[in-house]
GUZA-642468 format. One record per atom (N, C-alpha, C, CB): y, z, x. Coordinates in steps of 0.2 Angstrom, whole numbers, plus 2048, in hexadecimal, padded with zeros to 3 digits. Glycine has a CB too. Layout:
BEGIN
YZX...
//
This chain:
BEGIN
7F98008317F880082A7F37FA8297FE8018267ED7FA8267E87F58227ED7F181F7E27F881D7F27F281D7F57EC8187F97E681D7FB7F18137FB7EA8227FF7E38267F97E082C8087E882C7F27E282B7ED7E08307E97D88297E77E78327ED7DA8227E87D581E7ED7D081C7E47D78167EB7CA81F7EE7C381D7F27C48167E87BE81C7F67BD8157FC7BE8117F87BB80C8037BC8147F27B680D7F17B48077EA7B88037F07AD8067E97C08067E77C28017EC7C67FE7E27C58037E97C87F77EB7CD7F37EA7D27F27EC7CC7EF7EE7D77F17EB7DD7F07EE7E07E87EC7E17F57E97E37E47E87E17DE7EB7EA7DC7E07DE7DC7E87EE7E17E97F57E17E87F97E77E47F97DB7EF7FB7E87F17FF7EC7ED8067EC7F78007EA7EE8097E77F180F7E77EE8117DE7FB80F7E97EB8157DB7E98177D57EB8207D57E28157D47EA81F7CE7F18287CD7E982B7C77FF8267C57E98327C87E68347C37E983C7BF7E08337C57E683F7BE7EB8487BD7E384C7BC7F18497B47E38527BE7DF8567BE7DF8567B77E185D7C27D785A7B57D485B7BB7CF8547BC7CF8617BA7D084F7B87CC8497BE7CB8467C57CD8447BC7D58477C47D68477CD7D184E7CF7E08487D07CE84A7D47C984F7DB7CE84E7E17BF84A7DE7CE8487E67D28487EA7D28407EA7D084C7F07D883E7F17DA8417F27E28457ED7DA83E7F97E58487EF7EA84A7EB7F18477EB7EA8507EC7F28427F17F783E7EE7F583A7E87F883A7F37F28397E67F08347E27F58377D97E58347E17F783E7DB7F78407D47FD83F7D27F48477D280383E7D980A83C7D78098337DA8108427DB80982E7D78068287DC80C8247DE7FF8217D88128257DA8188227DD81D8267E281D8207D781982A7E781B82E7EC81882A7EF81B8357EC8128277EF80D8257F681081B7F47FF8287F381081C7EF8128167F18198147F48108127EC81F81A7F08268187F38248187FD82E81F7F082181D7FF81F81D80581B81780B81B82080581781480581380F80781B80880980C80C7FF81D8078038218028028288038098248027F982C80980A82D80B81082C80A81882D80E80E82380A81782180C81C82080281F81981381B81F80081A81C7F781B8267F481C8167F28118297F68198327F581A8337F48238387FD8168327FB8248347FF82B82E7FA82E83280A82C82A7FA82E8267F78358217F083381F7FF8398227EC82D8207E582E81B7E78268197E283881D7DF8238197DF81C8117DD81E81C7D981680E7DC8188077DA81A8077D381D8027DA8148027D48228007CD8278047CF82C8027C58248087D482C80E7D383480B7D583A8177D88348047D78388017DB8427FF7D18447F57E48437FC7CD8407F87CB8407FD7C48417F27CD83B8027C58438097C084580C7BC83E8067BA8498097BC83880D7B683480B7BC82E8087AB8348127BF82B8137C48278147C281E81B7C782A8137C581C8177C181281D7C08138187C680A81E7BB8108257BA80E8247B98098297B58108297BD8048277BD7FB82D7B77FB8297C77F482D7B37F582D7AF7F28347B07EF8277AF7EE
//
């Protein structure tokens, strides 16, 4: 995942944006966005937060 390859002192400002037909085009997760993200947040739990490929991980505060 791009998120655990970027350094801990960048930020990321947006994840993930939600919209609803018919604006939403694709893709179509986008139209429920706290499914992709509960996933996201699971997926970085299970295997290292951001910065963890790249040896030195966040530690929130």
């Amino acid at each position: 995942m791009m998120i655990q390859r970027t350094p801990p002192e960048v930020i990321y400002h947006r994840v993930s944006a939600n919209a609803r037909p018919p604006t939403l085009l694709a893709p179509a997760w986008c139209e429920n966005r706290w499914l992709a993200m509960t996933a996201i947040a699971e997926t970085l739990t299970q295997t290292g937060a951001q910065g963890a490929a790249l040896g030195h991980p966040f530690v929130g505060r």
